[in-house]
BAFI-3210 file (N, C-alpha, C; in Angstrom, 3 decimals, decimal comma, padded with zeros to 6 digits):
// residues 60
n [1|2|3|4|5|6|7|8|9|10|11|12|13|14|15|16|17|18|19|20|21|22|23|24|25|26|27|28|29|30|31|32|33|34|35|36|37|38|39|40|41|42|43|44|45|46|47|48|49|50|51|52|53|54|55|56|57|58|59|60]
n.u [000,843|000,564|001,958|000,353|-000,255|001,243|000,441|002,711|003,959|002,425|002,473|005,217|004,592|003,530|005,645|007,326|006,047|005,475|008,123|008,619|006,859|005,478|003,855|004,585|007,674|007,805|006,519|008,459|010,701|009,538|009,165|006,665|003,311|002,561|000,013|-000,851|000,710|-000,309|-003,309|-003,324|-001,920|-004,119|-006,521|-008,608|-010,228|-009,339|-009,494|-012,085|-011,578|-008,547|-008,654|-009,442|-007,819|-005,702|-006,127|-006,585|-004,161|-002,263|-003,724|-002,970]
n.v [-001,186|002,221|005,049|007,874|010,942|014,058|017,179|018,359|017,606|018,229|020,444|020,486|019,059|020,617|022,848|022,071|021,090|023,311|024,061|021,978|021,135|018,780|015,822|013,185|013,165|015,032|013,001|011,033|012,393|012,753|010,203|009,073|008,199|009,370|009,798|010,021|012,732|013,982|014,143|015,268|018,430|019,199|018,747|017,736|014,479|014,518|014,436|016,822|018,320|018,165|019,999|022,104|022,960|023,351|025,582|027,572|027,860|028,581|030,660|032,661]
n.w [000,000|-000,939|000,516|001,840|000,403|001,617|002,655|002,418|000,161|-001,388|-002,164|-002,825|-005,088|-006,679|-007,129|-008,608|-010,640|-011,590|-012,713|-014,240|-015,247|-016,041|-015,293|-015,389|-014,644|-012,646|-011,349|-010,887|-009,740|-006,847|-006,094|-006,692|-008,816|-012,013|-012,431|-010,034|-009,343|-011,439|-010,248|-007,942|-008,523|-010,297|-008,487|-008,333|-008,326|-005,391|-002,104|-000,633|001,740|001,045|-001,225|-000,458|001,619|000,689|-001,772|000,396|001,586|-000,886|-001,535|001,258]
ca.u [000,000|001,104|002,240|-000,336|000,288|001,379|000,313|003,906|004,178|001,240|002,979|006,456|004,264|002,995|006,577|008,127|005,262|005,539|009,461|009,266|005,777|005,495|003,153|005,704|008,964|007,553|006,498|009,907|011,627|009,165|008,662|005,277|003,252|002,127|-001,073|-001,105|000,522|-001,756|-004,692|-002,478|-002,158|-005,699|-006,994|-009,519|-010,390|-008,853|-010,781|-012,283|-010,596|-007,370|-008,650|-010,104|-006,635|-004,193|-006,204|-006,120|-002,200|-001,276|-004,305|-002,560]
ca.v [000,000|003,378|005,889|008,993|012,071|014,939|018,683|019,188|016,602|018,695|022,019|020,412|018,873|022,090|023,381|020,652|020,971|024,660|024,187|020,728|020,718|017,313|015,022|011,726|013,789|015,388|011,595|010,120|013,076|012,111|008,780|008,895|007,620|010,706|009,690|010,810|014,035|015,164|014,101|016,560|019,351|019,646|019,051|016,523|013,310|014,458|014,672|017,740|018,783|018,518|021,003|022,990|023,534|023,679|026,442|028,251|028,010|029,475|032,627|033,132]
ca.w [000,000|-001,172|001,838|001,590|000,595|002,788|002,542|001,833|-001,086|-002,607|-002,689|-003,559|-006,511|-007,306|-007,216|-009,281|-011,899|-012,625|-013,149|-014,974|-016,705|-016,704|-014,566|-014,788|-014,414|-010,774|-010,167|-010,825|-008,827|-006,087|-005,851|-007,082|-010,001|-012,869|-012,257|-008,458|-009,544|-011,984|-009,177|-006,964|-009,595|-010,928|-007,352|-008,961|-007,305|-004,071|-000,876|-000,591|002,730|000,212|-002,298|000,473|002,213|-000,681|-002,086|001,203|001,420|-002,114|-001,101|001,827]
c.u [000,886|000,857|000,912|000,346|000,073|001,036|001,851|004,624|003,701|002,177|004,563|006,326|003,969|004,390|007,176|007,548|005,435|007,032|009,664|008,571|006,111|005,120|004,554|007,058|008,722|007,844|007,636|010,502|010,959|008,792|007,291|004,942|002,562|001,111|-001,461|-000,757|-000,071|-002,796|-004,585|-002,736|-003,051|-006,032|-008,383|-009,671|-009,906|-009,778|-010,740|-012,014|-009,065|-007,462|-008,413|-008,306|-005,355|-004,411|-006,198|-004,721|-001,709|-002,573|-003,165|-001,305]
c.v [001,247|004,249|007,004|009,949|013,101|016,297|019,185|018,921|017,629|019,961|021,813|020,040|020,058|022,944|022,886|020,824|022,216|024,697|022,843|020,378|020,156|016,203|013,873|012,029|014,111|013,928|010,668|011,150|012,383|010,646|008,347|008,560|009,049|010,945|010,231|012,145|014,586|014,631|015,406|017,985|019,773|019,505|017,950|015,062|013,538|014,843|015,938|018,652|019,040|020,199|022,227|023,902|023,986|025,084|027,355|028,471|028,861|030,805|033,152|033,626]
c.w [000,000|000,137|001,336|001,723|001,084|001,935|001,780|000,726|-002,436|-003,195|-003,294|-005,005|-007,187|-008,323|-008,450|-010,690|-012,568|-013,047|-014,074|-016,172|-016,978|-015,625|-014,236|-014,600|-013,043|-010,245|-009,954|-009,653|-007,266|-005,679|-006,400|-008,731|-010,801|-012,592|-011,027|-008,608|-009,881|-011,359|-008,609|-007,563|-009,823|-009,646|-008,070|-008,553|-005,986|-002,999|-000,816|000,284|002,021|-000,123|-001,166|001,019|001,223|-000,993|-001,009|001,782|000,572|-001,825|-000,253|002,241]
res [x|x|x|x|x|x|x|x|x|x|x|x|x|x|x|x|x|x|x|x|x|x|x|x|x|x|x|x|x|x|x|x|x|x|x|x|x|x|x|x|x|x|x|x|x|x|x|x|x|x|x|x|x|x|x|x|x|x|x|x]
***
């Protein structure tokens, strides 16, 4: 079973994606599969407590 990802995963994906633009390039740097990044990224399938807080991080 895959570890879950952390608040701080999200925003390093975030990070990773605007400098690499490129879903399976983040997920190799991180350990992760492309497919979990771009979940991460778009904010799309993720529990809605996710979205909720991510987008209150990059407002604030």
């Amino acid at each position: 079973m895959a570890a879950r990802v952390t608040p701080a995963e999200i925003v390093e994906m975030q990070r990773l994606y605007n400098q690499l633009g490129n879903y399976a390039a983040v997920g190799r740097k991180m350990n992760r599969s492309g497919s979990t990044v771009a979940r991460y990224i778009k904010l799309k399938g993720t529990p809605a407590i996710v979205a909720h807080t991510f987008k209150e991080v990059v407002r604030g």
